[in-house]
N, C-alpha and C positions, 0 to 999 in steps of 0.2 A: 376079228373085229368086234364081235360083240364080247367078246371078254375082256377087252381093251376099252372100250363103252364101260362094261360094268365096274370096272378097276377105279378108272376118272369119274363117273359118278359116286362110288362106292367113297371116292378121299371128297367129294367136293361135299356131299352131308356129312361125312365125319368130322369138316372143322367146322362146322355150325354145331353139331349134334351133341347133348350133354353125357357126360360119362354115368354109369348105373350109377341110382340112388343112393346106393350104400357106399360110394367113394367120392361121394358131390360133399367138395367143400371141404376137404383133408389138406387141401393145397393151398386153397383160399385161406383157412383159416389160420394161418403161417405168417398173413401179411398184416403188418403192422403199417397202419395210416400214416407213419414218421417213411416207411420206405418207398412209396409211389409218388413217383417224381410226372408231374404234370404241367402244362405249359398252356394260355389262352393260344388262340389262334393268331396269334400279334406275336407268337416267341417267350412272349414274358412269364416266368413264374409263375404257379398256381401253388400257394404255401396253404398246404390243408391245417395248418396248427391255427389259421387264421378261422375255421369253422369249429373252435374250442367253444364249446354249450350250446351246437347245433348238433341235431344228426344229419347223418353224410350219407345220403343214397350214394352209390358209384355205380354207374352201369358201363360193363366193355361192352363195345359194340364195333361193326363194321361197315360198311355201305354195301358192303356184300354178300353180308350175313342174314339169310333168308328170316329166321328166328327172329334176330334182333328188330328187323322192321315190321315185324308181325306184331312182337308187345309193345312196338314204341306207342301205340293211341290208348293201350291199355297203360301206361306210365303214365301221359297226358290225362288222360283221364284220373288218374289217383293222385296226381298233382294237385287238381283241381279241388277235388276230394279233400285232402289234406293239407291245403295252403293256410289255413290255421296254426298248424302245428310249425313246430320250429325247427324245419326239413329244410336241406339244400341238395338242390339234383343236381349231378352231374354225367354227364356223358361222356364217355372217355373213347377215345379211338388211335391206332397208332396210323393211322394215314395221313396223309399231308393235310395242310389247312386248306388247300383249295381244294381237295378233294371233299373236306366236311364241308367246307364254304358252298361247294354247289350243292351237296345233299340236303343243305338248310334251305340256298333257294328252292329245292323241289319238296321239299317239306316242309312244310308247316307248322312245325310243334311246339316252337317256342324253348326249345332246350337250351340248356347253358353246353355248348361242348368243347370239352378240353382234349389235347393230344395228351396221349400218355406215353412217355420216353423210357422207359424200360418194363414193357410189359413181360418180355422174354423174364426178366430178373423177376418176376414177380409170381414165375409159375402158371398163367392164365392156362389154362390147357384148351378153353372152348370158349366161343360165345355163344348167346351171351352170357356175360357171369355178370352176378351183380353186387357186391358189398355193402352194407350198411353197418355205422358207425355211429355209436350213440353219443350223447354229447362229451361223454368224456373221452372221445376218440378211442372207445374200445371194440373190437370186432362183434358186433352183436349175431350179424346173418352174414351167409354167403353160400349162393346155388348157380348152377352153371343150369343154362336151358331158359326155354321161353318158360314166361308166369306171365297169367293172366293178372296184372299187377291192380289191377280195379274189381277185383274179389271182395267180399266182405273176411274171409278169413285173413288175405294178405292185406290188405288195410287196417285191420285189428292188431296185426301182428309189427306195422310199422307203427303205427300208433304208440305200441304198447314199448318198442325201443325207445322212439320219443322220449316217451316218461319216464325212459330207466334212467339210475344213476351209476 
């Protein structure tokens, strides 16, 4: 019994939990912003070429991803931080709409969130994983695992995508 405990604990942090440092974001960085295919919670298309000379936060996240709900007020909070600059945040989840739909009523964070329709094809291996994309739709970052995302390092560092060309 408790090796059967340790087993289903042992999988249920490993798909939260980020793969070593020296293999984060080999997988990520494969993905071209033209291949994630997204949708509002209404079904409708979400065409990321229509955020051409924005950067493009992308966070995968889940409703049940311990991680993910841990940096969401650290995200909120660098939103905030950085509403200046010429960022679009999105939250991406492959779960149904009513399921993000009540995780928004029980949350409050004011996120934009999108489903994302072939995360499998996209290689995510963990949440959360997060991408950013500078304005010319080029992969700048991308790391699997919780980040304190209202750091002064990681805000210098989305900043400094920002302004890349």
């Amino acid at each position: 019994m408790i090796r059967i405990t340790f087993f289903l604990l042992l999988i249920c942090l490993s798909a939260c939990d980020a793969k070593n440092k020296n293999q984060r974001g080999k997988e990520e960085e494969k993905i071209a912003i033209e291949k994630i295919v997204l949708s509002d919670l209404s079904g409708n298309p979400v065409n990321l070429k229509e955020y051409k000379g924005k950067t493009v936060f992308l966070n995968f996240w889940a409703t049940w991803c311990k991680p993910c709900l841990e940096e969401m007020p650290s995200i909120q909070k660098a939103m905030q931080l950085l509403k200046s600059e010429n960022i679009v945040f999105l939250f991406a989840s492959e779960e149904t709409a009513d399921q993000i739909r009540q995780f928004e009523a029980a949350y409050d964070f004011g996120f934009n969130y999108v489903r994302v329709e072939n995360i499998t094809e996209l290689n995510i291996m963990g949440l959360p994983t997060t991408l950013i994309y500078n304005s010319q739709g080029k992969l700048s970052f991308s790391d699997m695992g919780y980040r304190k995302w209202d750091e002064q390092s990681n805000l210098d560092m989305v900043r400094e995508i920002a302004k890349s060309k």
